[in-house]
C-alpha positions in Angstrom: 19.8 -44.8 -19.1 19.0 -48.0 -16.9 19.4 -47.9 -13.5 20.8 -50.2 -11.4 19.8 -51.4 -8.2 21.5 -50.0 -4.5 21.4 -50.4 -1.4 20.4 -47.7 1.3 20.1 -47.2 5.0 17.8 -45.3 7.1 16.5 -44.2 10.9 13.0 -44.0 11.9 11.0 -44.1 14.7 8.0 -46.0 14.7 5.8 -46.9 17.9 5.0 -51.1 18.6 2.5 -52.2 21.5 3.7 -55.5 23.4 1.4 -58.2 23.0 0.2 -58.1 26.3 -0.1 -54.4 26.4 -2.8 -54.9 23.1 -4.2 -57.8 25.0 -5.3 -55.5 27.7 -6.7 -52.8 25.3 -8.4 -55.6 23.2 -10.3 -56.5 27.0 -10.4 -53.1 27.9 -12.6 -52.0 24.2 -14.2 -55.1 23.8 -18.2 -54.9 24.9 -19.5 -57.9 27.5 -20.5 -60.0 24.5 -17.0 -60.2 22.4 -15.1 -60.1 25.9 -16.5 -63.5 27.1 -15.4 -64.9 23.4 -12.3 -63.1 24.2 -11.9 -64.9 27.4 -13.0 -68.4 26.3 -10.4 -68.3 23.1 -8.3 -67.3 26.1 -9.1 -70.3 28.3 -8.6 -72.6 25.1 -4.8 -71.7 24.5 -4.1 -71.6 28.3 -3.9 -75.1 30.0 -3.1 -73.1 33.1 -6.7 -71.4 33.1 -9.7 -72.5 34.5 -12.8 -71.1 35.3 -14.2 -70.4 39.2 -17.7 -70.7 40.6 -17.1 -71.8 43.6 -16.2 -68.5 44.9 -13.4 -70.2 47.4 -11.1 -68.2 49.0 -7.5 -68.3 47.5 -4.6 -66.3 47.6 -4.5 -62.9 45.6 -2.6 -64.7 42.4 -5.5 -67.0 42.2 -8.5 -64.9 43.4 -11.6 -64.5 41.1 -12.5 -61.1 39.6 -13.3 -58.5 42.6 -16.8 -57.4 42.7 -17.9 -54.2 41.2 -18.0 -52.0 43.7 -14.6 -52.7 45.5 -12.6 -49.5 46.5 -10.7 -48.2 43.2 -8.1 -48.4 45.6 -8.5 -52.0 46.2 -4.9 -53.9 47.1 -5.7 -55.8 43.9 -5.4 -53.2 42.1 -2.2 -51.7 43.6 0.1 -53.0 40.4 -1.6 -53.5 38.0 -0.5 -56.3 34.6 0.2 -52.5 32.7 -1.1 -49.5 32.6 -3.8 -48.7 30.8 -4.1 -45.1 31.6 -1.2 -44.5 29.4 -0.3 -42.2 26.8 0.8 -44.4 23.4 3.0 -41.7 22.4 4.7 -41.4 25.9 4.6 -45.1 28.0 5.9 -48.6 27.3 4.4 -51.7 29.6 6.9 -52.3 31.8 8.6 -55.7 31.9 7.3 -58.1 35.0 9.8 -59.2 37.2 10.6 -62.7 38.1 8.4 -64.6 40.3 9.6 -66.6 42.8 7.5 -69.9 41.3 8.6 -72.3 44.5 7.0 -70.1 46.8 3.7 -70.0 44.9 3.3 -73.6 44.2 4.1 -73.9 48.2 0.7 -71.8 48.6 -0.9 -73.6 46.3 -0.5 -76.5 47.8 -2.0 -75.3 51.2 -5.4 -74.7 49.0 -7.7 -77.5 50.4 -8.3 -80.5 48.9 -11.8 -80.7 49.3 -11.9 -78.4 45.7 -10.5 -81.0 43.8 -13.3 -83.6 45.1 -16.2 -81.3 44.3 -14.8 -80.3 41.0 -14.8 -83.5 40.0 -18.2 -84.6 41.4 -20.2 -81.4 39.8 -18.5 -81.9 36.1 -19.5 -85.7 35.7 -21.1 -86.5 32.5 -24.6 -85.6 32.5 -26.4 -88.5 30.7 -29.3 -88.0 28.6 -32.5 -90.7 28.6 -33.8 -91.7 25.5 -36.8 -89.2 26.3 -34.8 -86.2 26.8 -32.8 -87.6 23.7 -35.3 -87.4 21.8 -36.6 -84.0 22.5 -33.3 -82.7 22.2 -33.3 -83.7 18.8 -36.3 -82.5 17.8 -35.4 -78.9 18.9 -32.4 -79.0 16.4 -34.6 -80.5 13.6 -37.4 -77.8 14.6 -34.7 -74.9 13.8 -35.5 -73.0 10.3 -33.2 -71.1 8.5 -34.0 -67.8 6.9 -34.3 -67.3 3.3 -33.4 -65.1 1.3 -35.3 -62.9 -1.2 -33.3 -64.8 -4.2 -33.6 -68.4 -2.6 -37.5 -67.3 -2.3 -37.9 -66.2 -5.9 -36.0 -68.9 -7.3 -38.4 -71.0 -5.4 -41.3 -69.2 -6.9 -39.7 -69.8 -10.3 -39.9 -73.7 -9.7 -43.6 -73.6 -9.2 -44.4 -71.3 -11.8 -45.1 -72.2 -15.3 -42.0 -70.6 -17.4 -40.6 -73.1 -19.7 -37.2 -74.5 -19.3 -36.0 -71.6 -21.1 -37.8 -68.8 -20.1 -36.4 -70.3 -16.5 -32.5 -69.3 -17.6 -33.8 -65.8 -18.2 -35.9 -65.3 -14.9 -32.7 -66.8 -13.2 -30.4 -64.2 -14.9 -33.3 -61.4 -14.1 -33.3 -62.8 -10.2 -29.3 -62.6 -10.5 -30.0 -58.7 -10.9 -32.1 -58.2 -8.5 -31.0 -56.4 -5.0 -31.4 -57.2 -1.6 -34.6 -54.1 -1.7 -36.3 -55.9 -4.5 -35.3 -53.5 -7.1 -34.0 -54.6 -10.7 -30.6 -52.7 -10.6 -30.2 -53.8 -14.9 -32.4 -52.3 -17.9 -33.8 -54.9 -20.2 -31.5 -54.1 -23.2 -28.0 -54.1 -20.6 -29.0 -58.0 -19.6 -30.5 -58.2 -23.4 -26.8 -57.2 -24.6 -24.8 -59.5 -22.1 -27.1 -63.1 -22.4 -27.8 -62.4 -26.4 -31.1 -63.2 -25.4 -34.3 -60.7 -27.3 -35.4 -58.3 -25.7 -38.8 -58.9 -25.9 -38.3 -62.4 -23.8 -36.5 -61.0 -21.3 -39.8 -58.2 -21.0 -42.1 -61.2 -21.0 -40.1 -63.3 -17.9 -39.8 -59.8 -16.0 -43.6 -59.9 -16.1 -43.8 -62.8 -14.5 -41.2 -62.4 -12.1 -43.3 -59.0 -11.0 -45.9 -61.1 -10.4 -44.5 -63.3 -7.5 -44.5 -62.9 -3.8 -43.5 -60.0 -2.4 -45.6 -57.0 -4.6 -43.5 -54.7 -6.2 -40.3 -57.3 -7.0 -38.4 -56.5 -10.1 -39.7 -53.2 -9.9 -37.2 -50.5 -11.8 -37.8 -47.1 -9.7 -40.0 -46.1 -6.6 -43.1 -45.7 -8.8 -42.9 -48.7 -11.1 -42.7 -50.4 -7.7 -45.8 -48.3 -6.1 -48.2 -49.1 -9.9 -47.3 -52.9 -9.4 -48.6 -52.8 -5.9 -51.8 -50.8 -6.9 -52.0 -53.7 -9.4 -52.0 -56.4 -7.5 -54.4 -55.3 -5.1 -57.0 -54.4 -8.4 -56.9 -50.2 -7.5 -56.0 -49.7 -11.1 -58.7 -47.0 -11.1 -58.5 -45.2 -8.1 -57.0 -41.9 -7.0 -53.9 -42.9 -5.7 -53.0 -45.1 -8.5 -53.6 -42.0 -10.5 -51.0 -39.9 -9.1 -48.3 -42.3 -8.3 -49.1 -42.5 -12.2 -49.3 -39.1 -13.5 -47.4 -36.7 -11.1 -44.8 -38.8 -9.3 -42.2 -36.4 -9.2 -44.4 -33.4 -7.7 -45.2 -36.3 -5.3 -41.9 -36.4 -3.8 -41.8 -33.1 -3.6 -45.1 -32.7 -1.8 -46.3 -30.3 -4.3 -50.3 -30.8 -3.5 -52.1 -27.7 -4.7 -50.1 -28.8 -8.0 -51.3 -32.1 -8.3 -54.8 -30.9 -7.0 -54.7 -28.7 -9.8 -54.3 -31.0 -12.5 -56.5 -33.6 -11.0 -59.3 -30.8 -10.8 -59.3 -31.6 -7.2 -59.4 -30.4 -3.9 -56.2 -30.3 -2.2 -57.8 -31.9 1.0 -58.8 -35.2 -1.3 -55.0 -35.6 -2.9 -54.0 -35.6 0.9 -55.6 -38.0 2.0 -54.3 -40.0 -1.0 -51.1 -39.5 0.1 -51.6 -40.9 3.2 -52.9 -44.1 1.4 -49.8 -44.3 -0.8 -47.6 -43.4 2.5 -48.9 -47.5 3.9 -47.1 -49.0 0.7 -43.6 -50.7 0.9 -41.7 -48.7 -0.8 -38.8 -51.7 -0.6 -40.5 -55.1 -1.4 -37.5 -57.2 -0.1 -37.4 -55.6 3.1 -39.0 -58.7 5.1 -36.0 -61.0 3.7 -33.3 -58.9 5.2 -31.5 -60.2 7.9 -32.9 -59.1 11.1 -29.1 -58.0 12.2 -30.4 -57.8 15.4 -27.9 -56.3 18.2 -27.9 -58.3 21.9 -27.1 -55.5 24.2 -25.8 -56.3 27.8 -25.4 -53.3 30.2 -21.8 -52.9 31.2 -22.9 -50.8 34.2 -26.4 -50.4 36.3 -27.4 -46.9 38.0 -29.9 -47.5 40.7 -30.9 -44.9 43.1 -30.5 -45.5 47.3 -31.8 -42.5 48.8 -30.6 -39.6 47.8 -27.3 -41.2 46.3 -26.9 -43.2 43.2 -25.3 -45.8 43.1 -23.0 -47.6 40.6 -21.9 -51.1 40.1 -20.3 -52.7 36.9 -22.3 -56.0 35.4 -19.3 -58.9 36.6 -22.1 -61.5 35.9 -20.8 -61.7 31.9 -17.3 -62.1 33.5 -15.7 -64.9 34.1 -14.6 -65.6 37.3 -10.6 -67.0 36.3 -7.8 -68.5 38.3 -4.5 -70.6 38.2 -5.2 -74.4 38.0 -3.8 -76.4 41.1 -2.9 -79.6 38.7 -0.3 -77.8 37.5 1.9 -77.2 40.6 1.8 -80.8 40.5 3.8 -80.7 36.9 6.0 -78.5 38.3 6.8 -80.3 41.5 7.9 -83.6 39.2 11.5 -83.6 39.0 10.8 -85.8 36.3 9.9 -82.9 33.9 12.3 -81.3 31.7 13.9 -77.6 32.3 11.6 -77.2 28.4 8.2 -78.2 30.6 9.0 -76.4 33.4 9.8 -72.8 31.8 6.1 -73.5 29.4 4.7 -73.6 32.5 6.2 -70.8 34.3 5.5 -68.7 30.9 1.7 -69.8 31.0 0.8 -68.9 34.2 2.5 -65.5 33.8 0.3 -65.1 31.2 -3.0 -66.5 33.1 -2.0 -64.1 35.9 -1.5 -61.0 33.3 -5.4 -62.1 31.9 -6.8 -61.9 35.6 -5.3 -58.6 36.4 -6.0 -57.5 32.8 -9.6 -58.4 34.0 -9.9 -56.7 37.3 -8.2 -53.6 35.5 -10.8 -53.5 32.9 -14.0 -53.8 35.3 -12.6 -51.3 37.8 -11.4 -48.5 35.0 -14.9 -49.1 33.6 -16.5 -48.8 37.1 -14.4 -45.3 37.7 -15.1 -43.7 34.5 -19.1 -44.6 34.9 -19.0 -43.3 38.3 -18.2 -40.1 37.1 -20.5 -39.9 34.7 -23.1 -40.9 36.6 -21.8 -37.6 39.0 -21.8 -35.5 36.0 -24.9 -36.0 34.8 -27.1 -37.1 37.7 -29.7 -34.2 36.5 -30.2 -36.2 33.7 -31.0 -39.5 35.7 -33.1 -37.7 38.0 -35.2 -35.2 35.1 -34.6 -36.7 31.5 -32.5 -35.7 28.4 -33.1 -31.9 28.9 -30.9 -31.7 31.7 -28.3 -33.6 29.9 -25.2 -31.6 30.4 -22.4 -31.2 28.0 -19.2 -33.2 28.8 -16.1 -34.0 27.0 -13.6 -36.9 27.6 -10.8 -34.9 28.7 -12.8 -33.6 31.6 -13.6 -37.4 33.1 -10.1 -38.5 32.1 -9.0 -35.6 34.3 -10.7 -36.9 36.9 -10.9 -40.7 37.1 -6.8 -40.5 36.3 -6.6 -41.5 32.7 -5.6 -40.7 29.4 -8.4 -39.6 26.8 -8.0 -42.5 24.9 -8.7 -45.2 27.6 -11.8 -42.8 28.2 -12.4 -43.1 24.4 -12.1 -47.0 24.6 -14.0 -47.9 28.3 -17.2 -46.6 27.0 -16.9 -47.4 22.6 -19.6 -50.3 22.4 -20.5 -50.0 26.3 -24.0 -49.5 27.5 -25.3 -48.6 31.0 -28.7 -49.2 32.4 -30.2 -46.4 33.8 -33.4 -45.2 35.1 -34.3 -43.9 31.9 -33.6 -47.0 29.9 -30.4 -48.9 28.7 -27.8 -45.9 27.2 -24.7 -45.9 25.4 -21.9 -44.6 27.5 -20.9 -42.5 24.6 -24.3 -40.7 24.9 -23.3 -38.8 27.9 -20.4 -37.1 25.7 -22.1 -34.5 23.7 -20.4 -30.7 23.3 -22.4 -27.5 24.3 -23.9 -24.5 24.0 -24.0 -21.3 25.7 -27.2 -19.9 27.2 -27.5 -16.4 27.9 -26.9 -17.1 31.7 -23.5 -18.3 31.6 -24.4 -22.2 31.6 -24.1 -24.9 29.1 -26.8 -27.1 27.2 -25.6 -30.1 25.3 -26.5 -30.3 21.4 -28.5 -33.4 22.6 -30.8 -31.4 24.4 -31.0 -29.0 22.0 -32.1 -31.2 19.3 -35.0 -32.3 22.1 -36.2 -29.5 21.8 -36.4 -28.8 18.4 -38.4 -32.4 18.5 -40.9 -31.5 20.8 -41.5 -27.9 19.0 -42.1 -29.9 15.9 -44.5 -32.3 17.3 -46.4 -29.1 18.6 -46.3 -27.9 15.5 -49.9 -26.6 13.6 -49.5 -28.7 10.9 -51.0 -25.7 8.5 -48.2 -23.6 9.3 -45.0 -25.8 10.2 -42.1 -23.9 12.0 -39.6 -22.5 10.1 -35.8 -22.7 11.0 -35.9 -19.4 11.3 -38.9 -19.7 13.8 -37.3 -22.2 15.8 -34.0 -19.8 15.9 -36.0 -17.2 17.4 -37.8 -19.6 19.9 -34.9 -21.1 20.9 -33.1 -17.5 22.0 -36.4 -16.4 24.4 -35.6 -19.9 26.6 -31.6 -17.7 26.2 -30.2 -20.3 23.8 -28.4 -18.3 21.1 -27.9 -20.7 17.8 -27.3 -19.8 13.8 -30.1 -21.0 12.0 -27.8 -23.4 9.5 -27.3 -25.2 12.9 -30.9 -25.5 13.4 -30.5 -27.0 9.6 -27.9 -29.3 10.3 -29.7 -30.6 14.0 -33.1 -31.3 11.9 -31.3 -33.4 9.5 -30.1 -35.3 12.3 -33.3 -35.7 13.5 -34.4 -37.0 10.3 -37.2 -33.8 10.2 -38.3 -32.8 7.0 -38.2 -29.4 6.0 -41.1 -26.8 7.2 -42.3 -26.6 3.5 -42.4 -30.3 3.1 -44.5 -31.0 6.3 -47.3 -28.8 5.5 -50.4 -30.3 5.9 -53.8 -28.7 4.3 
């Protein structure tokens, strides 16, 4: 039986952010680098906008950013564009209330003139000599892209000499190829899909294995390893030998095997593996992208006396305010009611993205702070003394929910005595010792790093070795946690570092 189509009604509650309430969480999560883009995309939509370096004194609603190390209980501060030590679940932004617009353009107009003249006289055109011209240009022309591992082998291809037709092929075999430099398709699969023999396709794969870097087109790890040993003529030698005849006990280390089969002693088929240890075990390595990561400390930790002190980077912020042209616009009687009300809605949203601003540093500056008061051992003594702390407890304290904790430091880094450190780092849980005091996991795993550096390399430390170690300095810990930390640490198993 069909049926038909109806109508139905229902209730729900569902929870919606205000725009300017996500604006502020969007500056308060963003890291220095995304918030300047966030800030110029800002300054681009805004006509009201501009940006400050002249550091003049103006009125609160048109003040640049504070510095860093104003009180937290700075005037500026006192009512904030929202709060963003809210609960989602619980809070709404409230609405702002209307401003009294005459009065502010009546202040603005008191601002001297003399920043008018200057702004005008430091933002003339800069003109450019033919010299200077010409350099210029030559920078740009000097810039080189990267290429990739395909553009390079299809370059190769060009030079090499495979026929017009044996070019399709090694174009379709490129086409296969992944970013490591491994063919990730058999012979017969591309075979079956071109309708090309498989004995051609063979011959061009030769080739292609034969271009820049060694080991491209390899199929596996030790197809990759022989064509390396290949190029560099050590067909004969030891190494290529076992990356021949005993890869698998190879990856599992198994020397007194392989030293058995090669009549050897165990001593020789280590030192081979050191040898095989220099290959590249992923050819197209060097063409990856660097994907290099420009970190800029949020927040510097320097030491004066016996205090340390912290201040919050305001350098990679840009210093805003409200535009004086514009209380000319709205001084015009001239201008319709339309004009006058984009205004009024602009600046109230220029004056929301300053606050939104000063919020962000200062929350930032608190919440660093008490790290910083938390973990002082650590700056003073290293990771050791790292203590364990959650986000709850500094949200406790600074006044915030966990989530605005959670979203301050994610992507935030702070420059420290010890080096540049994500903020997150300082959040670690803990362990009990047997007097009564916690030791974060991260020290914990610093110490299993340092007992396997110390290690005798004949007799590596067992998990359950370290387990027992570990409880006479009175840290209690299972030994499948020792399993899971060493992981982490990227430490191979004690039977797998042996060394004879």
């Amino acid at each position: 039986m069909a049926q038909g189509l109806h109508l139905s009604q229902r209730m729900s509650l569902s929870q919606v952010l205000a725009p300017q309430l996500q604006q502020s969480l969007a500056l308060l999560q963003a890291p220095a680098l995304e918030l300047r883009a966030l800030i110029e995309q800002e300054l681009s939509i805004n006509p009201v906008l501009e940006e400050s370096s002249l550091g003049d004194g103006l009125e609160s609603d048109n003040e640049p950013l504070t510095n860093s190390d104003d009180s937290p209980h700075s005037p500026d501060l006192a009512e904030p564009p929202t709060d963003l030590n809210f609960d989602p679940a619980t809070e709404k932004p409230n609405a702002e209330s209307g401003d009294d617009f005459q009065a502010q353009f009546e202040k603005l107009a008191q601002i001297d003139q003399d920043y008018r003249d200057q702004f005008l006289q430091t933002n003339l055109t800069q003109r450019y000599n033919p010299e200077d011209e010409e350099r210029r240009q030559f920078m740009f022309d000097s810039l080189v892209a990267e290429s990739s591992l395909q553009e390079s082998l299809m370059e190769q291809i060009r030079t090499s000499d495979l026929t017009l037709d044996q070019r399709g092929v090694a174009e379709i075999i490129i086409g296969n190829i992944d970013d490591y430099g491994y063919l990730q398709s058999s012979v017969d699969e591309i075979s079956f899909s071109t309708n090309v023999d498989s004995d051609k396709i063979t011959s061009v794969l030769k080739v292609i294995q034969g271009f820049h870097p060694p080991g491209i087109g390899a199929r596996n790890l030790r197809e990759c390893l022989m064509l390396q040993f290949e190029r560099a003529g050590n067909t004969f030698s030891l190494d290529y030998q076992i990356v021949d005849k005993y890869m698998e006990a190879l990856s599992k280390r198994r020397l007194p095997e392989i030293a058995r089969g090669l009549n050897l002693p165990v001593l020789d088929i280590q030192d081979a593996l050191e040898r095989i240890s220099q290959l590249e075990p992923r050819p197209g390595r060097e063409f990856l992208s660097n994907n290099q990561h420009y970190i800029l400390p949020e927040v510097f930790v320097q030491k004066s006396g016996t205090e340390w002190v912290v201040t919050t980077n305001n350098e990679q912020v840009p210093q805003l305010r409200i535009s004086n042209i514009y209380k000319d616009l709205m001084a015009q009687s001239e201008n319709s009611d339309e004009v006058r009300e984009y205004i009024r809605d602009k600046i109230r949203s220029g004056k929301f993205l300053i606050k939104s601003l000063q919020q962000r540093q200062q929350t930032i500056l608190n919440i660093a702070r008490e790290i910083v008061k938390r973990q002082s051992e650590f700056m003073d003594k290293g990771v050791a003394f790292l203590k364990p702390m959650t986000m709850v407890q500094v949200a406790e304290v600074v006044g915030v929910h966990e989530t605005t904790v959670s979203r301050a430091v994610s992507g935030k880094y702070m420059q420290t005595p010890l080096g540049i450190v994500e903020m997150k780092y300082f959040f670690t849980s803990g362990i009990k010792t047997s007097s009564g005091e916690g030791m974060s996991n991260k020290s914990v795993k610093d110490l299993i790093s340092a007992m396997v550096d110390h290690e005798l390399g004949s007799k590596p430390l067992s998990d359950d070795v370290i387990v027992k170690r570990l409880a006479q300095q009175g840290i209690q810990i299972a030994r499948r946690t020792i399993a899971k930390y060493r992981c982490e640490l990227n430490i191979l198993p004690s039977h797998l570092r042996k060394k004879y």
